[in-house]
LUMKOLLO-963959 format. One line per 5 residues: their letters; for each residue z, x, y of C-alpha. Coordinates in Angstrom, 3 decimals, decimal comma. Layout:
N
A	Z/X/Y  ...
***
This chain:
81
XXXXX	76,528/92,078/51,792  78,112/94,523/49,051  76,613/96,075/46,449  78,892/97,436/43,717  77,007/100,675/42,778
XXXXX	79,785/101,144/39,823  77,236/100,826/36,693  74,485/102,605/38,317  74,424/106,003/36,344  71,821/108,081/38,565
XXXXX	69,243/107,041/41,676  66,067/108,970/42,654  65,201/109,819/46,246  63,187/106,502/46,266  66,067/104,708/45,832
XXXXX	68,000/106,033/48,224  65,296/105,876/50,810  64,945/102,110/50,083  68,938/101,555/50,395  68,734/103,422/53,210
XXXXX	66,245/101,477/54,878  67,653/97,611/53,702  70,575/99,320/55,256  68,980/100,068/58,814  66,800/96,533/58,652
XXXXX	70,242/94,582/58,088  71,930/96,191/60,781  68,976/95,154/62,682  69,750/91,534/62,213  73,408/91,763/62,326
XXXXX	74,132/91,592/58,577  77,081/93,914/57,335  75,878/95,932/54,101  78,426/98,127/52,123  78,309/100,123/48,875
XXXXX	81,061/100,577/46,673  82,292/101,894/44,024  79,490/105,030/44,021  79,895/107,547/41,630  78,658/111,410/40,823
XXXXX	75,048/111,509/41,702  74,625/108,293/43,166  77,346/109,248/45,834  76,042/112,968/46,176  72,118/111,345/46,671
XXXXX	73,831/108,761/49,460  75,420/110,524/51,254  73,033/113,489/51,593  69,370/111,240/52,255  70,789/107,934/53,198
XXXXX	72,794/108,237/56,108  72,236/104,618/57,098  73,415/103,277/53,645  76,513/105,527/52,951  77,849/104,666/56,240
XXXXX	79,475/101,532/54,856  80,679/103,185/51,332  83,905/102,027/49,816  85,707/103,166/46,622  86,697/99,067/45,791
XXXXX	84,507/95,825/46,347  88,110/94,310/47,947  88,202/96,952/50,502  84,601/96,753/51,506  85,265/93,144/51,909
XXXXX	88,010/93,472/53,947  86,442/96,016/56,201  83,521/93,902/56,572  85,015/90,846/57,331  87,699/92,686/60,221
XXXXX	84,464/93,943/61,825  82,780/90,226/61,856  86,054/88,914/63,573  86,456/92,124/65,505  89,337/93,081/64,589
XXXXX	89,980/97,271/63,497  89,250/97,519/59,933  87,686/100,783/58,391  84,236/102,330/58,306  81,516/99,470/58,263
X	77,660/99,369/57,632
***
């Protein structure tokens, strides 16, 4: 799952708490999650309260892709969620 965070202009501490913890819950079930594209605040807020969800961060959608689909086959492929 990707979510292209490039037209989202700010996020609360909610937010990122609820990322954070979709993030966690799909790891759970095996389900790859990966931002991209995360800008200024959004970035700053993700990487400082959701360590879950900015694990898998990515500045493209094609390289989150890529890195998420190398770690479903196995194979070495970047940083995945």
């Amino acid at each position: 799952m990707v979510l292209d965070a490039q037209t989202v202009p700010a996020i609360d501490v909610t937010a990122v708490r609820v990322l954070d913890g979709l993030a966690a819950d799909l790891r759970r079930r095996d389900v790859r999650f990966a931002i991209t594209r995360d800008v200024g605040q959004v970035r700053d807020l993700l990487a400082e309260i959701g360590p879950q969800a900015s694990a898998g961060t990515y500045p493209t959608g094609r390289e989150a892709v890529a890195a998420l689909t190398a770690a479903s086959t196995g194979s070495e492929g970047g940083d995945t969620a």
